[in-house]
C-alpha positions in Angstrom: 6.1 -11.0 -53.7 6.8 -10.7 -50.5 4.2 -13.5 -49.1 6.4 -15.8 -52.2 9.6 -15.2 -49.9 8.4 -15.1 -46.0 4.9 -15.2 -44.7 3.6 -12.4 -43.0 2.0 -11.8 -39.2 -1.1 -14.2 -38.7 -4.1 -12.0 -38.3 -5.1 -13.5 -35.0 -1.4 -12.4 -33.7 -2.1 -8.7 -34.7 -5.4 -8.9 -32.6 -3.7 -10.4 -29.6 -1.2 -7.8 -29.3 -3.9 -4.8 -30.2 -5.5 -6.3 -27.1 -2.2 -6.3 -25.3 -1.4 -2.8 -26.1 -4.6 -1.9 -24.5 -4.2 -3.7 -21.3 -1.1 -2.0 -21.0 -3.0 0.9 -20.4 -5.7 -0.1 -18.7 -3.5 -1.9 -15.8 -1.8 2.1 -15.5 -4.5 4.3 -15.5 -8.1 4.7 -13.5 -10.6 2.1 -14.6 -14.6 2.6 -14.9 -14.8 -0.8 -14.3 -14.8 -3.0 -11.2 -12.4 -6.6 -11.7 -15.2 -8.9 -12.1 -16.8 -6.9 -14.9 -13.7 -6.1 -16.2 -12.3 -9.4 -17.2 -15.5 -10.0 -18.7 -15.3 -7.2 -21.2 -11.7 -7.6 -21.6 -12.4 -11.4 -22.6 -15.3 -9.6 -25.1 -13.1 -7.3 -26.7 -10.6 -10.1 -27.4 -12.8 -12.1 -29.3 -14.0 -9.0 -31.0 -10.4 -8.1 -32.4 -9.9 -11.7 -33.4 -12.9 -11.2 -35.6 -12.4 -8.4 -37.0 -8.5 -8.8 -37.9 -9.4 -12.5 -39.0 -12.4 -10.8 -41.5 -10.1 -8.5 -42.6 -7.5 -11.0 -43.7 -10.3 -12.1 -46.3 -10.8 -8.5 -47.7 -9.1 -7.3 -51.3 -5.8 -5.9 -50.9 -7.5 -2.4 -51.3 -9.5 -3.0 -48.3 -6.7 -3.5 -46.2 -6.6 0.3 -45.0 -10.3 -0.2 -43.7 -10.0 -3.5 -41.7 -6.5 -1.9 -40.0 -9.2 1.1 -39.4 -12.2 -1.0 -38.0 -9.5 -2.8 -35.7 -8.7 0.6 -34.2 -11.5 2.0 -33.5 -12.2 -1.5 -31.5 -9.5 -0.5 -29.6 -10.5 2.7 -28.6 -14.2 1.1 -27.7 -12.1 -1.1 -25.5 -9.7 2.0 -23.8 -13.5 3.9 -23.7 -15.3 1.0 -21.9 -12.5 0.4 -19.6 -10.9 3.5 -18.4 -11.9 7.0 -17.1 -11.7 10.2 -18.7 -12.3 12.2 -21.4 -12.5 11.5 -25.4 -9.8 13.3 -26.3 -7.3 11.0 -24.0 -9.1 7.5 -25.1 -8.1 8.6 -28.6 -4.7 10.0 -27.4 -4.0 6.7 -25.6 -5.3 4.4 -28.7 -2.8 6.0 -30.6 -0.3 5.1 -28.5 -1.7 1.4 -28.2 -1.6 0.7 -31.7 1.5 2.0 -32.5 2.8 -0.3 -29.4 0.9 -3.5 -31.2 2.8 -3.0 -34.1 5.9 -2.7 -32.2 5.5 -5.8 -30.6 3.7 -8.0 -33.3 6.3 -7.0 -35.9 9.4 -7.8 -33.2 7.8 -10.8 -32.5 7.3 -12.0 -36.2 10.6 -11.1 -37.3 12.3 -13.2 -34.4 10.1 -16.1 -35.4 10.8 -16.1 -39.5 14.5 -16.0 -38.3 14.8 -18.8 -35.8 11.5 -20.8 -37.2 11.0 -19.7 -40.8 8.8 -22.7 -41.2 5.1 -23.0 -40.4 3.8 -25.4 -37.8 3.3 -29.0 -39.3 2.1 -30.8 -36.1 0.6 -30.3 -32.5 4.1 -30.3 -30.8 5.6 -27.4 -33.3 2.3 -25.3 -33.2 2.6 -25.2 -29.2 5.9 -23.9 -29.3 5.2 -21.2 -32.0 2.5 -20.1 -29.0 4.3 -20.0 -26.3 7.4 -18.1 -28.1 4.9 -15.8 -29.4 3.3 -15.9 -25.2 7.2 -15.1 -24.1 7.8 -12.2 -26.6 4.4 -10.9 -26.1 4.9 -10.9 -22.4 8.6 -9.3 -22.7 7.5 -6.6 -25.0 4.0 -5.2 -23.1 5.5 -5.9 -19.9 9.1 -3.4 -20.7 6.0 -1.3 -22.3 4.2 -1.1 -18.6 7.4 -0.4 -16.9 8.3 2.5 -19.4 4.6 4.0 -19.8 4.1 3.4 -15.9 7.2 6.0 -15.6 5.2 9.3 -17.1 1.5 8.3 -17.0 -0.3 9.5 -13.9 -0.8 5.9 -12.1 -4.6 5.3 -11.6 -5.3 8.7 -12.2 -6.9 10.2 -15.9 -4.6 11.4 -18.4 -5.6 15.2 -19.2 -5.0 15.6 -22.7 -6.5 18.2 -25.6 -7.2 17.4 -29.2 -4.3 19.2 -29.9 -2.0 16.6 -28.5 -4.5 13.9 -29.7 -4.0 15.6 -33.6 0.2 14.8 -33.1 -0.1 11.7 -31.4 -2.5 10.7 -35.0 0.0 12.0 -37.5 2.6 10.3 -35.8 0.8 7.1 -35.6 -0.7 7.3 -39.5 2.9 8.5 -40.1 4.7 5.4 -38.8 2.2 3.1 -39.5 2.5 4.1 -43.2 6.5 4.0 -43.8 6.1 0.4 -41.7 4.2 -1.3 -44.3 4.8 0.5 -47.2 7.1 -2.7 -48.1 3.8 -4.7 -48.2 1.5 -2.1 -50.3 4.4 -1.4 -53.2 7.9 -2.7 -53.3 9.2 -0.1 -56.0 9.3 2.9 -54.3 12.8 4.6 -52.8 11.5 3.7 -49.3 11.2 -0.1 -49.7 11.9 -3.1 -49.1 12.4 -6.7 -51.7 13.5 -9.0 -49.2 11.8 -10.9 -46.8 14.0 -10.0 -43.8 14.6 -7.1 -44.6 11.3 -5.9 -44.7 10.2 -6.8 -41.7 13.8 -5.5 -40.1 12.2 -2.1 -41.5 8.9 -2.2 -40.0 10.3 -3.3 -36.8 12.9 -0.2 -37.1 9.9 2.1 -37.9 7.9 1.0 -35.7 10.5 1.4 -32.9 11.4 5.1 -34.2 7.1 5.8 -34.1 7.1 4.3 -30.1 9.8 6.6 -29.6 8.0 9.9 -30.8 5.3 9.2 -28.8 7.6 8.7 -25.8 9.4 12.0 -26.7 5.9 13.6 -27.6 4.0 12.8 -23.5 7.8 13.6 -22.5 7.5 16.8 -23.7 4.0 17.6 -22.3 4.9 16.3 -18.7 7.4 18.8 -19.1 5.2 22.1 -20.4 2.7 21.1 -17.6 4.9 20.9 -15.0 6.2 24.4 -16.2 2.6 25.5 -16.0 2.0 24.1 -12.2 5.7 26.4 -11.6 4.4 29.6 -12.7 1.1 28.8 -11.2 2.7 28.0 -7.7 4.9 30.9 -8.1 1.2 32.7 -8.7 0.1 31.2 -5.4 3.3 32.4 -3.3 3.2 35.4 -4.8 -0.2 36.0 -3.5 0.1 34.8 -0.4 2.6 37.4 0.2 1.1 40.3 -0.6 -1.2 38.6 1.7 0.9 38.3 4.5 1.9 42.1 3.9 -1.8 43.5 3.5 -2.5 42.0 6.7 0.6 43.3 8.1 -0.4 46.3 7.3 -3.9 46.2 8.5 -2.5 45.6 12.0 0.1 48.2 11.9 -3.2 50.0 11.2 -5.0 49.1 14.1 -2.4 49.4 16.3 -2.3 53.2 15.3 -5.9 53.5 15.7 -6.4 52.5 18.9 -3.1 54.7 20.2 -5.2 57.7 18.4 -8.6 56.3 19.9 -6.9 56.4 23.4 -5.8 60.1 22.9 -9.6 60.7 21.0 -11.0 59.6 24.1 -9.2 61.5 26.9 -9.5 64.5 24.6 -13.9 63.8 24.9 -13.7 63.4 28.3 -12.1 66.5 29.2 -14.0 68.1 26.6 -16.4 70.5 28.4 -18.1 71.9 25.3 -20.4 70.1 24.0 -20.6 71.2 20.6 -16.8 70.3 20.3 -17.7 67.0 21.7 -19.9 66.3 19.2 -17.6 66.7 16.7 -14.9 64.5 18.0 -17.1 61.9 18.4 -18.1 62.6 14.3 -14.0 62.3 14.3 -13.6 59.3 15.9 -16.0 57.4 14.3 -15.2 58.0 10.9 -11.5 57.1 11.9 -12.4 53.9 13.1 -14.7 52.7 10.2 -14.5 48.9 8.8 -12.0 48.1 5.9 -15.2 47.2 3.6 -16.9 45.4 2.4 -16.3 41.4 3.0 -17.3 38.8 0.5 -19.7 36.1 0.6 -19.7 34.1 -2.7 -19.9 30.9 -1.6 -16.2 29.7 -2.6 -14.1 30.7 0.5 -10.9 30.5 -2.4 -12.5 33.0 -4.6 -13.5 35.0 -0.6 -10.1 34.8 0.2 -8.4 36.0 -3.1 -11.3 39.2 -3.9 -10.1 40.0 0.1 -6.7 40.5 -0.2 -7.1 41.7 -3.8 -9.3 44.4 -2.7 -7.1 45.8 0.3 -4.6 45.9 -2.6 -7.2 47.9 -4.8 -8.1 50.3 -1.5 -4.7 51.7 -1.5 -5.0 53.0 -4.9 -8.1 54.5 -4.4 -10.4 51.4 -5.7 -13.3 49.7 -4.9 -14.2 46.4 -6.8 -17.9 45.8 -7.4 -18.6 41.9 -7.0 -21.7 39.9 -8.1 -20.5 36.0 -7.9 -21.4 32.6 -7.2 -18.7 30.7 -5.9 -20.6 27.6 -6.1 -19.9 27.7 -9.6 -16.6 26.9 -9.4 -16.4 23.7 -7.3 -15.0 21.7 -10.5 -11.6 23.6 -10.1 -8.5 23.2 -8.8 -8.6 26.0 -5.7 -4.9 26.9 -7.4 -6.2 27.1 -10.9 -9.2 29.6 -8.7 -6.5 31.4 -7.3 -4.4 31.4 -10.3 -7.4 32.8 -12.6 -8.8 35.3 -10.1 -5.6 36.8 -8.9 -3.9 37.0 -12.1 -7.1 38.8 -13.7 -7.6 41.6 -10.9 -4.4 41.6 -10.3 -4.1 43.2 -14.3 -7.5 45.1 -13.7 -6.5 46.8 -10.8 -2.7 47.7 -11.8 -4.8 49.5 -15.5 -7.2 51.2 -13.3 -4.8 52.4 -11.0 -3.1 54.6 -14.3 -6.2 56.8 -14.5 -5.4 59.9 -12.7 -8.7 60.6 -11.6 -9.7 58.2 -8.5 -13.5 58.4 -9.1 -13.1 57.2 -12.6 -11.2 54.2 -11.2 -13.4 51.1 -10.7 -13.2 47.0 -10.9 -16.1 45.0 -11.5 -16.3 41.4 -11.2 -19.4 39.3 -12.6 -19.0 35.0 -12.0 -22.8 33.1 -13.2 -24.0 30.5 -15.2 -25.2 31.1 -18.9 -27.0 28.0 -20.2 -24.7 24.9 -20.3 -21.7 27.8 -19.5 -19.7 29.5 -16.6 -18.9 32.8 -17.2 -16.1 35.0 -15.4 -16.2 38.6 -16.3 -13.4 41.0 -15.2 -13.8 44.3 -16.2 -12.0 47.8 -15.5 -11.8 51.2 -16.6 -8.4 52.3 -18.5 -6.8 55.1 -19.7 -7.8 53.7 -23.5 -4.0 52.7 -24.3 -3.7 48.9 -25.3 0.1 47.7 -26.1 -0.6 44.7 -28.7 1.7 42.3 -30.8 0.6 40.0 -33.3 -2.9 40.2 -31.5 -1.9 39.9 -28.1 -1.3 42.0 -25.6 1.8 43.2 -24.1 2.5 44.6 -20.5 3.5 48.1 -20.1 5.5 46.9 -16.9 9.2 47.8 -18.0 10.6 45.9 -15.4 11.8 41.9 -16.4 9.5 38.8 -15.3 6.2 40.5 -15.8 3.7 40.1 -18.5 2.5 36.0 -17.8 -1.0 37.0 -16.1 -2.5 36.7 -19.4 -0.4 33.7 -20.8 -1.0 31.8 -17.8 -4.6 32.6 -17.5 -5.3 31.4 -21.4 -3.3 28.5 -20.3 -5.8 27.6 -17.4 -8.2 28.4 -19.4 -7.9 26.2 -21.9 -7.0 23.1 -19.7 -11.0 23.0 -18.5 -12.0 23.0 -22.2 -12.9 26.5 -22.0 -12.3 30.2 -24.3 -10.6 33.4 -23.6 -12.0 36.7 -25.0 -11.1 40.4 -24.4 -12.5 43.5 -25.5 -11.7 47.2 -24.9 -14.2 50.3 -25.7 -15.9 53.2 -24.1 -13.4 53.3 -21.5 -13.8 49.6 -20.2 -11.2 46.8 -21.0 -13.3 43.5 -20.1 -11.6 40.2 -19.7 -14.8 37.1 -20.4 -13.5 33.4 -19.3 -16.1 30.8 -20.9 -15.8 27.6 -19.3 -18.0 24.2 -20.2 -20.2 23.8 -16.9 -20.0 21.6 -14.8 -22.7 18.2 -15.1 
C-alpha cells in the first residue's frame, strides 16, 4: 500500500549511505590501511553494497530481513578491512554505522518525496535528484563526523567488550524494527497508513536510535574515565607510601650510622678481645641490607614488589617472588601498578591479622601457561572471609576502602582476561588469567 501512495528509498541510495556511514568512521579512527590501498578497497566495498542492496530489492518480501542482514555484515567486512582493533569494536562500530545510514537515507528520502514527489523523467531532473541526494548525504555524515569525532578516540582503537557490543545490537535491531515496521504491516498500534507519515516515523525512530547510541558511548566515556580516576588515585596513593617508606629508610640510616659511630669508638677502646668480638657480631647484624631486591624483568612490577615489601617488613612479612616481568610488556605500567599494588596491598593487610608473625607470609607467582598469563597472589589468613552476594567485603571499618578488588576485576577484564579467588587450608589465593600476548 504504501509503494501505491509514495515510493520508497532506491536500493542503490541505501548502499551509498551504508558506505557513507562507514567512512565516517574510518576518517576518525586508526586505519590498517595505507591511502593508496585504501581508496581502492573503499571503491570495492562500494560496488559490493550496490550489489547486494540492488539483489536484495529483487528478493520476496520475506527475504527482506536477510538482504538488510547480508548488507550488514558487508559493512562490518568493510570497518574489519579498514580499521584497527579488535572484533568486538568492528561490530560495536557497525552497529553504529548502520543505524547512522538509516538516519541519513531515510532524512534524505523524506525531504525528496516532499519537495520532488515525482520520479526523474529526463537527464536534467535525474541530475538534480543526485546532487540533492550528494548535498544531504554530505550534510548528514559530515554533522555525523563532527559529533562522533567529539567522543571517539581520534586515530586511536576504540576498546570495547561484547558486552557493550550486545547493547549497541539491541538497540540497533530495536530501532531498525519500530522504523520499518510501517513497511512490513500497516495494522498494528505502532503504524503508519500514510505515505508521509511513515517515513516522518522512521526518520523520528531512526533519530531517537542515533541518539541511544550517542547516550550509550556517552555513558562508557564516562565509567572509563571513572576507572582511569580511581586508578590514578591508586598510583598517587602508591607513590606515597613510597615517598614515606623511603623516608623512613633514611631516617633509618641516619640512625645507624650515628649508632655505627658510637659502635665503633666503643671497638676501638675495647681492650678485651672477647668483648670485641661480640660487638663486631653487634654491629654487623645492625647494619644488615633491607632485603631482598627484585629482578623480574619489568622495572614497574620491581618498583611496586619494592615498596610493597618495605611495607610488608614492618609487619613482620616477607613476600616470596617467582616472576617474569617480561610477561607483562602488553600493559599499561598504571594498569601494572594498579593490579600489583592493589593485590598485595589486600594480601599483606590479611596477613598482617595473624597474630603469630612466622605464620605470616605473601607469595607472588607471574608465568605463562599455554596461550595464558597467569598472576597468582596468595597469603595466609586468619580463615574469616566477609562475603555479600558472592563477593567479598573489606573488613576496613573506616569509609573509602574496599575498591582493590572492584578495581582489579575491572582491569582485569579490560585485557580480555578472568578473575578467580579461592580460600582453604589457611591460604586465600587471588589467580588473574589474562589472554597472552601474540
Amino acid at each position: 500500500m504504501v509503494e501505491q501512495i509514495l515510493p520508497d528509498i532506491p536500493r542503490a541510495y541505501t548502499a551509498v549511505a551504508e558506505w557513507g556511514a562507514c567512512l565516517v568512521y574510518i576518517l576518525i579512527m586508526r586505519r590498517r590501511l595505507s591511502r593508496v590501498p585504501l581508496v581502492a578497497v573503499l571503491a570495492g566495498f562500494l560496488a559490493a553494497l550496490v550489489g547486494v542492496q540492488l539483489f536484495a530489492g529483487t528478493l520476496p518480501l520475506p527475504f527482506w530481513t536477510a538482504g538488510m542482514l547480508a548488507a550488514v555484515a558487508v559493512m562490518f567486512l568493510l570497518l574489519r578491512t579498514t580499521l584497527a582493533g579488535s572484533p568486538a569494536a568492528t561490530a560495536y562500530l557497525t552497529a553504529r554505522a548502520f543505524v547512522l545510514a538509516e538516519l541519513v537515507a531515510s532524512l534524505h528520502w523524506q525531504l525528496q518525496v516532499f519537495f520532488a514527489p515525482q520520479e526523474p523523467g529526463d537527464a536534467w531532473s535525474t541530475a538534480a535528484h543526485v546532487l540533492f541526494a550528494g548535498g544531504v548525504y554530505a550534510a548528514g555524515f559530515g554533522a555525523a563526523w563532527l559529533v562522533e569525532a567529539r567522543h571517539m578516540p581520534r586515530g586511536g582503537i576504540l576498546d570495547v567488550g561484547w558486552r557493550e557490543v550486545v547493547g549497541a545490537t539491541a538497540i540497533t535491531v530495536a530501532t531498525f524494527a519500530m522504523s520499518n515496521l510501517s513497511f512490513v504491516n500497516a495494522n498494528t498500534p505502532f503504524s503508519g497508513r500514510l505515505g508521509p507519515e511513515i517515513f516522518y516515523i522512521r526518520t523520528l525512530v531512526d533519530l531517537c536510535g542515533y541518539i541511544a547510541l550517542y547516550a550509550q558511548q556517552e555513558w562508557r566515556r564516562e565509567v572509563r574515565a571513572r576507572a582511569e580516576s580511581h586508578a590514578m588515585q591508586a598510583l598517587l596513593d602508591s607513590q606515597r607510601d613510597q615517598y614515606l617508606t623511603t623516608k623512613r629508610a633514611i631516617d633509618e640510616v641516619a640512625r645507624r650510622h650515628h649508632d655505627m659511630t658510637h659502635a665503633i669508638q666503643a671497638i676501638r677502646a675495647e681492650a678485651d678481645p672477647e668483648l670485641r668480638s661480640r660487638l663486631v657480631d653487634d654491629l654487623e647484624q645492625s647494619i644488615q641490607g633491607p632485603g631482598t631486591r627484585f629482578r623480574t624483568g619489568s622495572q614497574v612490577l620491581d618498583t611496586v614488589l619494592q615498596a610493597k615489601a618495605l611495607s610488608a617488613r614492618e609487619h613482620g612479612i616477607e613476600i616470596a617472588c617467582v616472576a617474569d616481568g617480561a610477561l607483562l610488556e602488553f600493559m599499561q605500567p598504571l594498569d601494572v601498578v594498579t593490579i600489583v599494588g592493589n593485590a598485595l596491598d589486600n594480601a599483606i593487610e590479611s596477613a598482617g591479622r595473624l597474630e603469630d608473625p612466622e605464620l605470616r607470609s605473601v607469595r607472588l607467582a607471574l608465568f605463562a601457561q599455554e596461550s595464558f598469563v597467569m598472576l597468582r597472589v596468595e597469603n595466609s589468613y586468619d580463615g574469616v572471609v566477609r562475603r555479600e552476594n558472592g563477593r567479598i567485603l573489606t573488613r576496613k571499618a573506616e569509609a573509602g576502602h574496599g575498591f582493590g578488588l572492584t578495581s582489579i576485576e575491572r582491569t582485569v577484564e579490560e585485557y580480555g582476561g578472568s578473575v578467580s579467588i579461592t580460600s582453604d587450608d589457611g591460604w586465600f589465593s587471588l589467580r588473574l588469567l589474562f589472554p597472552r600476548a601474540a
